[in-house]
C-alpha positions as CSV (number, residue, x, y, z in Angstrom):
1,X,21.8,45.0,-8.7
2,X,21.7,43.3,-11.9
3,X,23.9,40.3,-11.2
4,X,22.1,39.8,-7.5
5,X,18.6,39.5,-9.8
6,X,20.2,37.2,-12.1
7,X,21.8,35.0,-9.1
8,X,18.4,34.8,-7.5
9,X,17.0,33.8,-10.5
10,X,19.5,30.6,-11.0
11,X,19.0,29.9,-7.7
12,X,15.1,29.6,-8.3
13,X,15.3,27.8,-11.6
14,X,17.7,25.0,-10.4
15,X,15.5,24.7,-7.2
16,X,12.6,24.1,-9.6
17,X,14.8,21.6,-11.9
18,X,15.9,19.7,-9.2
19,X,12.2,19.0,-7.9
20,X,10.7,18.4,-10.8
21,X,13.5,15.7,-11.1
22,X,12.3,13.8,-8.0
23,X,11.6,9.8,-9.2
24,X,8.7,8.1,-7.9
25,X,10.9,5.8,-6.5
26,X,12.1,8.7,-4.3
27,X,8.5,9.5,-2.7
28,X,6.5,8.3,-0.2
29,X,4.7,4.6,-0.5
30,X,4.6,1.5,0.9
31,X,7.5,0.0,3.5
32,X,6.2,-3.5,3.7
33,X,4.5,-5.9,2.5
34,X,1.8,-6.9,2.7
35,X,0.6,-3.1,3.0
36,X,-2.5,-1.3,1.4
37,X,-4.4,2.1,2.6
38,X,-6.7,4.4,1.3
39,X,-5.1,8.0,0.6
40,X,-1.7,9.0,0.8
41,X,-0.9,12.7,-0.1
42,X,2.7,13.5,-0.6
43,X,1.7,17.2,-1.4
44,X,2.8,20.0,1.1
45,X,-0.4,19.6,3.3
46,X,1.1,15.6,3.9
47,X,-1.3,12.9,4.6
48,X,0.3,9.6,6.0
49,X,-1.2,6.5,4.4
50,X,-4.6,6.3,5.7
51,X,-6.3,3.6,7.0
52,X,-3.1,1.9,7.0
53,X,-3.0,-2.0,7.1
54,X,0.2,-4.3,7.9
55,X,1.0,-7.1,9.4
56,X,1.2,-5.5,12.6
57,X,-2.3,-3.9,11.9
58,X,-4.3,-6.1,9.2
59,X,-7.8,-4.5,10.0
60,X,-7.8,-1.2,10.8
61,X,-11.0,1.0,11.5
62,X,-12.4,2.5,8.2
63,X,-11.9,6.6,8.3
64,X,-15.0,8.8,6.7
65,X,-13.0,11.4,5.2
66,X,-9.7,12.4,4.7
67,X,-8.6,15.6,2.2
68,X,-5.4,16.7,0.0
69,X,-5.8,20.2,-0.2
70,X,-6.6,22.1,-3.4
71,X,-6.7,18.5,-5.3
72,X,-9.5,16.0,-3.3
73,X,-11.3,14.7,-0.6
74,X,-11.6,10.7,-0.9
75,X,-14.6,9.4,1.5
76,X,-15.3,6.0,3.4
77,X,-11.7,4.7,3.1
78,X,-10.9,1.0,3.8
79,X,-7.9,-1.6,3.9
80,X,-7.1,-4.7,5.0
81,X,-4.5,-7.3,4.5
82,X,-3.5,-11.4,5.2
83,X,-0.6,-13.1,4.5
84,X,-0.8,-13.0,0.5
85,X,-3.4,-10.4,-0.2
86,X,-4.1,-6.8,0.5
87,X,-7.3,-4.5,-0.6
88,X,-7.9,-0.6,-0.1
89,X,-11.2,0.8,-1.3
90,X,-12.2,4.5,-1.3
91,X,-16.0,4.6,-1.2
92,X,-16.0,8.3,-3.0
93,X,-14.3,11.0,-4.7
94,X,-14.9,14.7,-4.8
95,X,-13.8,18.6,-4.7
96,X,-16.9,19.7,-2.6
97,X,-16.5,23.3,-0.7
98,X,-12.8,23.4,-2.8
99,X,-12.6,27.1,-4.7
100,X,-10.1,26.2,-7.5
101,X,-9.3,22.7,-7.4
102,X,-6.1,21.8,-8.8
103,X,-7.1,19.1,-11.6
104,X,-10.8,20.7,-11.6
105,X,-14.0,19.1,-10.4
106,X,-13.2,15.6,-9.7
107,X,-16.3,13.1,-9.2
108,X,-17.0,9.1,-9.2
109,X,-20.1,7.0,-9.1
110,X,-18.7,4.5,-6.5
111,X,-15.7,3.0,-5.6
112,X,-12.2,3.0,-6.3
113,X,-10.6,-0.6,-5.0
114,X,-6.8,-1.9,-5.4
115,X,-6.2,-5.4,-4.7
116,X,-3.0,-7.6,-5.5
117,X,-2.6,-11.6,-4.7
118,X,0.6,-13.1,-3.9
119,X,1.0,-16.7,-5.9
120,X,3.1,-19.6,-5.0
121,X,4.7,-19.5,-8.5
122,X,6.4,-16.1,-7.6
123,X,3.8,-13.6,-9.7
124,X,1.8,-11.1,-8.1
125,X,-1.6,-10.8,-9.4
126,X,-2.5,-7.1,-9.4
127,X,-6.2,-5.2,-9.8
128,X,-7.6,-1.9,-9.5
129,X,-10.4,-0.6,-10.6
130,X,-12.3,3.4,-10.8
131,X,-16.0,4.0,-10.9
132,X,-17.8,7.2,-13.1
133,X,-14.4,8.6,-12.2
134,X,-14.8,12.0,-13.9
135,X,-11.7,15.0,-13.3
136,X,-12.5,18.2,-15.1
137,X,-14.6,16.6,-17.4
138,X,-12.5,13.9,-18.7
139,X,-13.7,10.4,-18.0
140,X,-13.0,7.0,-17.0
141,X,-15.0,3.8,-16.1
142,X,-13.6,0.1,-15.1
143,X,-10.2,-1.2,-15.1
144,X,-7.3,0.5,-17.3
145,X,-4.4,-0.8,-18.8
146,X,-1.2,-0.9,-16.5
147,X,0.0,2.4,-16.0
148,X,-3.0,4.2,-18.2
149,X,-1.8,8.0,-18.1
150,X,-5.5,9.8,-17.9
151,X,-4.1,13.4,-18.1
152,X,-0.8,14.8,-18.9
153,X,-1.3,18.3,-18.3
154,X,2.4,20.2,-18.4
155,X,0.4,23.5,-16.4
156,X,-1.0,21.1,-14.2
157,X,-0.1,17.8,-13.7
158,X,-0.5,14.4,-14.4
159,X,-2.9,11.6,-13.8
160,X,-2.6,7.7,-13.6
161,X,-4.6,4.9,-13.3
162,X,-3.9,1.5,-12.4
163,X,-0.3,2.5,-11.7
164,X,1.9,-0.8,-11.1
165,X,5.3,-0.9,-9.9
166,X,7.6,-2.7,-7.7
167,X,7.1,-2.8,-4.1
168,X,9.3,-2.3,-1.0
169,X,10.9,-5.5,-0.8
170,X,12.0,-7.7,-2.9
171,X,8.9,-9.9,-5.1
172,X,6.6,-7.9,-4.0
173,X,4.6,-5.5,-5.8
174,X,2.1,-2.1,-6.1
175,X,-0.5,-1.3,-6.9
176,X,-2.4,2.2,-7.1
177,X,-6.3,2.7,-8.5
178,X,-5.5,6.4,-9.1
179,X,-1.9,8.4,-8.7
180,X,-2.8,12.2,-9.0
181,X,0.6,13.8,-9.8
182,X,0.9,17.8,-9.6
183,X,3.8,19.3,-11.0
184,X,7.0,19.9,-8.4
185,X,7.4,15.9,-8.0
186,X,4.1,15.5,-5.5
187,X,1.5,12.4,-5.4
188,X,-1.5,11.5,-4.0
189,X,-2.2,7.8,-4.3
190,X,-5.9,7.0,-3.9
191,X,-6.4,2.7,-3.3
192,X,-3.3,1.3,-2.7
193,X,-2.0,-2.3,-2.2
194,X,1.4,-4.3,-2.1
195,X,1.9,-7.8,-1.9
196,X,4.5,-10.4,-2.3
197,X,6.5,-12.1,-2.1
198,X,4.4,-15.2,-1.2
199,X,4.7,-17.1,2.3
200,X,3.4,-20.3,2.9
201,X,0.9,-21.1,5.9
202,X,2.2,-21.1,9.5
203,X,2.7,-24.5,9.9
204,X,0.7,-26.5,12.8
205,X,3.7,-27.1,14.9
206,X,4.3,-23.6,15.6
207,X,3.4,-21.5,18.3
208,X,1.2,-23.2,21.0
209,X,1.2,-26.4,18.8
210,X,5.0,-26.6,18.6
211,X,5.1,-26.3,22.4
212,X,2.8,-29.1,23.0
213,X,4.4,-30.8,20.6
214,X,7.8,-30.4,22.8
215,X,5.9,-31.5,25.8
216,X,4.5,-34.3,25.2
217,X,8.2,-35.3,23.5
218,X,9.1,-34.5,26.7
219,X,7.0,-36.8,28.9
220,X,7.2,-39.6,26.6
221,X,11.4,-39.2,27.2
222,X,10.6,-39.3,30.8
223,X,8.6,-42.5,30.9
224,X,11.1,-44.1,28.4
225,X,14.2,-43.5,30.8
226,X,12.6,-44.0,33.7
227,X,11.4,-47.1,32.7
228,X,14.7,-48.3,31.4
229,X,16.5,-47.4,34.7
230,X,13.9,-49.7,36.9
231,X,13.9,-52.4,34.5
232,X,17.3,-54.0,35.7
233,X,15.9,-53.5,39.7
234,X,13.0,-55.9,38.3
235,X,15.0,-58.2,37.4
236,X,17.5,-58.2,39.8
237,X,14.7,-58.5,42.5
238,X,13.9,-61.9,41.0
């Protein structure tokens, strides 16, 4: 009986070791780039990146509300993206209606906004920024330093603002207003964009303009050969 107690707890002590290993680089985030959203919750109540914008989808409709359970509900989410920049804004944060929220109340007094820039010289300009954000009483206004660490709580979890790191492929980058981190290797990224690396402008001759471009390349070939084939006729007609 002893040795099965024991076993078990091994068993449950390595399972806890082993998550509490997981990398960031290991979770959820962005797949392309450009990409930004609102809220991604990698916590065991998932939420998927929301509103997601890509290439595929560089507008998508704004969402009201969209919750992590026991941790936040962000509010009027937006995103958007072009070729060489992305935003994501989340209009509010709070723990309304939550009985024991995880990092405690959590309040702002307006938006939380992630933005990045792709250059031409190969840099990625990155921003983000928090507004009255206040979790459990502590506090934080503007825009922090790269990778500012707001809370480091070892019952709990920790916090980061303005968390940059490399994106999905290669020269681009992320970055992510807020990265709420409870303990067993979970995230929840609130404002969230990824750019890089930087593509020039479709050119004109591309597309529809490329294929009038090749038509009228076209007829002018015509009229020259057909004019050099009756051009000998002339003159042998004379």
């Amino acid at each position: 009986m002893r040795n099965s107690t024991r076993r078990g707890l091994l068993v449950t002590a390595a399972t806890v070791t082993a998550l509490l290993a997981v990398s960031p680089a290991a979770l959820a985030q962005a797949t392309v780039s450009p990409e930004s959203f609102g809220m991604e919750s990698t916590r065991a109540t998932t939420v998927p990146p929301t509103p997601l914008a890509n290439p595929t989808t560089p507008a998508p409709a704004g969402v009201p509300s969209v919750t992590a359970s026991g941790v936040v509900t962000a509010t009027t989410l937006t995103a958007s993206v072009s070729t060489n920049h992305a935003q994501a804004s989340v209009g509010g944060l709070n723990t309304t209606g939550m009985l024991l929220p995880l990092f405690g109340a959590i309040t702002t007094g307006g938006a939380t906004t992630a933005s990045c820039v792709a250059n031409s010289n190969g840099t990625v300009t990155l921003a983000s920024s928090v507004t009255n954000l206040d979790i459990g009483g502590t506090t934080f206004n503007g825009m922090a330093a790269a990778n500012f660490t707001l809370i480091n709580n070892v019952l709990v979890g920790k916090v980061i603002l303005n968390e940059q790191a490399a994106g999905p492929v290669t020269g681009s980058e992320t970055v992510n207003a807020i990265d709420f981190q409870p303990l067993l290797g979970s995230h929840i990224y609130i404002a969230s964009a990824t750019c890089g690396p930087w593509a020039s402008p479709t050119p004109l001759a591309s597309g529809k303009g490329l294929a009038l471009g090749l038509g009228l390349v076209g007829c002018v070939g015509v009229a020259w050969t057909r004019r050099r084939v009756r051009a000998p006729l002339h003159r042998l007609g004379r």
